[in-house]
C-alpha angles and dihedrals in degrees: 000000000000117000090252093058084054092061114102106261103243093052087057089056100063095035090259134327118294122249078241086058099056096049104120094220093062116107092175128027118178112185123190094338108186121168122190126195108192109290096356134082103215084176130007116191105338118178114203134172134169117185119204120297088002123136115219127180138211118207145164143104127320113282081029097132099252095128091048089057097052091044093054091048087050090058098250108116122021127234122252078216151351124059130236124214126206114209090340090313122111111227100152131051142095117304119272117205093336090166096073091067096073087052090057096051100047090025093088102030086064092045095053091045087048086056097044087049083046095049084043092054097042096054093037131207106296114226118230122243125256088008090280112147111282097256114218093259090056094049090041091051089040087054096241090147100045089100090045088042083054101050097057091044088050082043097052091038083056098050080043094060095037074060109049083040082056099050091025091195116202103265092049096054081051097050098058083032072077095051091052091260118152132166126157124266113253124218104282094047085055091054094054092046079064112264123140118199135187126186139246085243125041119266117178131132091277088199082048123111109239087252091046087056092045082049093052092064097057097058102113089058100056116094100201128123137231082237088055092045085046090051096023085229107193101259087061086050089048099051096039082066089045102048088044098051089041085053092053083055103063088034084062092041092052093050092262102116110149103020102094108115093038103111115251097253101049087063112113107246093260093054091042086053088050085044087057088054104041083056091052088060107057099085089061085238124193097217132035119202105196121187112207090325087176089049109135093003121133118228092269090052103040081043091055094034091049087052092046088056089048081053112050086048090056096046109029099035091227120155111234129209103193121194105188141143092210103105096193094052085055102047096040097056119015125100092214142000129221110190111196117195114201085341103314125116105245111170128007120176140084126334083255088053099044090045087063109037121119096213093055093047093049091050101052096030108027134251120286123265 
């Protein structure tokens, strides 16, 4: 094996990790994300780092790109190019040698079945004496099944790997990691590496209870079993109570106190926007993306809902990505700014810097006669 193939696979991707990638404060670090849809570049080249407990913002007209990127950090599309890397580890990028996978899956199965047609063939078929028919012992000692034996052990290693390639389990990723495998994470696999999402519109159960919906976020942190739901075993008791007093904790720390047992859909607009993010936060997760958080609020309410986001990154440390068109929100909390135009990264910097810059005037408000 060459020293290249033995470079992680992400890193190969992108030519090496950036001297931005291996900063230890970053919690998200997006290098050269393109995404092409057909015919169409939705994003070309977009940089993008958030360091712990910061508040970055994406911003830029309507059709920008700004939803394509989020939906590529969330695991839902993958990049044409470029790789992101979540606390120094790459989760999201193109596929590298996917094809070797399959191979790793039936690779062994077939392995297993050759040596059981060998061993059949090296201990041969016994013949029966006096003519009489060849009774299953006999077979059994002659080593007649041993092909047959063979066969259901390759067929239960293979339903073993597809699997494993399902769960994908860490170990696993970083197993064929080693191989120069490399596929990108899917959502869920987002969510446990600790990112947190809500949606330009809103999405919650809507039959749910405001606490059922804050629960359902925590569900890739709860250890119980279908068997210990099914015989309500003491440990699923124990982190039901858990789960729901842990749920009435960040509905009090969004401004929800009160409010558990409303259904989701009686909420006025403003408390179902804080129940989205109180969802969001039941994973404890290191990073927010929130997409247009402040979207159909009056003043009071964007006032009270851009204080609450100051808030939860003060107390809580969490990194925050913000997609949002109020320009006031923006330039009042983040950190930094990044403005994409038909996809292209046009301006990144400070909130003084972004303000006065002629690109993103131009962009939003069109170049001069």
């Amino acid at each position: 094996m060459t020293a290249q193939s033995t470079q992680p696979a992400a890193q190969r991707l992108t030519g090496g990790a950036t001297t931005a990638e291996r900063r230890d404060d970053l919690v998200l670090a997006a290098v050269g994300i393109s995404k092409q849809f057909g015919g169409l570049a939705a994003l070309r080249n977009v940089d993008l780092q958030i360091p712990a407990g910061g508040i970055v913002s994406l911003i830029g007209p309507n059709g920008a790109g700004k939803t394509t990127f989020f939906n590529i950090v969330a695991g839902i599309f993958e990049p044409t190019r470029g790789t992101i890397r979540v606390d120094g580890t790459p989760l999201i990028g193109p596929p590298l040698r996917a094809w070797l996978e399959p191979i790793i899956w039936v690779g062994p199965a077939l392995l297993i079945v050759l040596i059981g047609w060998l061993l059949n063939l090296a201990t041969g078929t016994p013949t029966a004496p006096q003519g009489r028919p060849q009774t299953a012992a006999e077979a059994v000692s002659g080593g007649a099944v041993w092909f047959e034996i063979g066969i259901l052990v390759g067929l239960g290693v293979l339903i073993i790997s597809l699997l494993l390639a399902i769960i994908r389990p860490p170990w696993y990723r970083r197993a064929i990691g080693r191989l120069g495998i490399f596929k990108s994470a899917q959502p869920h696999h987002m969510v446990r590496a600790g990112i947190g999402r809500t949606f330009q519109n809103i999405r919650l159960f809507q039959n749910m209870t405001a606490l059922e919906n804050v629960q359902v976020g925590m569900h890739l942190k709860l250890e119980s079993t279908p068997v210990d739901a099914l015989i309500s075993s003491r440990r699923q008791e124990r982190e039901e109570e858990a789960s729901r007093v842990r749920a009435g904790e960040l509905m009090r720390m969004v401004g929800l106190p009160g409010r558990e047992d409303e259904l989701a859909r009686n909420l006025p607009y403003g408390d179902q926007r804080r129940l989205e993010l109180a969802r969001a936060l039941a994973n404890d997760p290191k990073l927010l993306l929130l997409d247009e958080p402040t979207a159909g609020m009056n003043p009071n309410e964007t006032a009270e809902m851009t204080a609450l986001i100051g808030r939860l990154r003060r107390e809580l440390g969490v990194g925050i990505l913000l997609i949002e068109h109020d320009m006031h929100v923006v330039m009042g909390i983040s950190d930094r700014i990044t403005v994409l135009d038909h996809g292209e990264q046009i301006a990144e910097g400070t909130p003084e810097e972004i303000r006065r810059n002629p690109k993103v005037i131009e962009a939003y408000l069109g170049a001069p006669e």
